[in-house]
Phi, psi and omega in degrees: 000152173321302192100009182330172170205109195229122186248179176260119168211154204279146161317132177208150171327351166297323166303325188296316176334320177264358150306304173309320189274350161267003322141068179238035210172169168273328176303287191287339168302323181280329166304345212224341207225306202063227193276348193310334210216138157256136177294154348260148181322103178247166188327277166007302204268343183252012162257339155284337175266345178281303179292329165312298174329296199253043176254194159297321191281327205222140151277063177265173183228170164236120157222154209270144160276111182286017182238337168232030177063342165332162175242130191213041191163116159282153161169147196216144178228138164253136203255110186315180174276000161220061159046029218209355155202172184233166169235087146338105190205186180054053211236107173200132223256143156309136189296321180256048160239331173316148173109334185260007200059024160317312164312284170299007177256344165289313199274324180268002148334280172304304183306293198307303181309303202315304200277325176284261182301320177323313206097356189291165193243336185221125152249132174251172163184174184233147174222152143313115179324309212268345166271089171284013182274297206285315182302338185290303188315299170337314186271001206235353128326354222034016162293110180290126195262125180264323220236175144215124181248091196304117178104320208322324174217174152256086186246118160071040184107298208265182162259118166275026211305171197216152173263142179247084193245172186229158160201126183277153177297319180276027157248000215259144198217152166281140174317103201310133189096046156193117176228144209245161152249326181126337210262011174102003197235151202264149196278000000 
């Protein structure tokens, strides 16, 4: 890994353009979403999730490389009804970032708030069985796969399953070289 240095500022309607332009197909919407948004992604569906974004209930981000100003990554947590976990999701890299530890630079970003300010005590998500990319970060994040739901969608034909993964606050540690406060920013 790099050594990314990736900071967090919240999502706003404005954000979707670089949603939409990552985004390219129905196949990556359902990667990235799961049924939640219908192709193709329009203004409509990202100005309800950018006011969703700015309840109680849900947390998105945008994250920027801090060393060049890019905007290079989403990623959103929704807060269970007794606060007390969250669901990670909706977690995406810039096409020309991948690859760069940006992701985990993003993600332990997202953990550190989850875990600080947020309150949270548990974070959960669902990944696609078959996005081995996003399931290794995951795993090397510490998130434990509690569940496999076998089947789940039909994209293009084929059947998809999903991991059901976890991660508890007293397991969860940053990624070595990268120390958090919590507040989205690196200290």
């Amino acid at each position: 890994m790099s050594g990314a240095a990736v900071e967090l500022r919240m999502f706003t309607r404005a954000d979707g353009s670089f949603l939409t332009s990552w985004i390219a197909g129905p196949v990556e919407l359902m990667t990235w979403a799961g049924p939640t948004f219908t192709w193709p992604l329009d203004k409509l569906q990202i100005a309800a999730y950018a006011a969703e974004s700015m309840t109680r209930r849900r947390r998105s981000w945008m994250g920027v490389n801090s060393r060049t100003g890019q905007v290079v990554g989403h990623a959103s947590v929704r807060m269970n009804a007794d606060g007390a976990a969250g669901r990670l999701g909706r977690v995406l890299i810039a096409p020309e970032a991948r690859g760069c530890g940006m992701g985990a630079a993003m993600l332990t970003h997202v953990l550190a708030v989850s875990f600080g300010s947020l309150g949270l005590e548990r974070v959960e998500l669902g990944v696609f069985s078959h996005n081995d990319s996003a399931v290794r970060l995951y795993e090397r994040l510490g998130f434990q796969v509690e569940r496999v739901l076998p089947d789940v969608e039909q994209v293009e034909g084929q059947s998809w399953s999903a991991l059901q993964m976890c991660l508890a606050k007293q397991d969860w540690a940053p990624l070595p070289g990268r120390h958090h406060d919590g507040s989205g920013t690196t200290p």
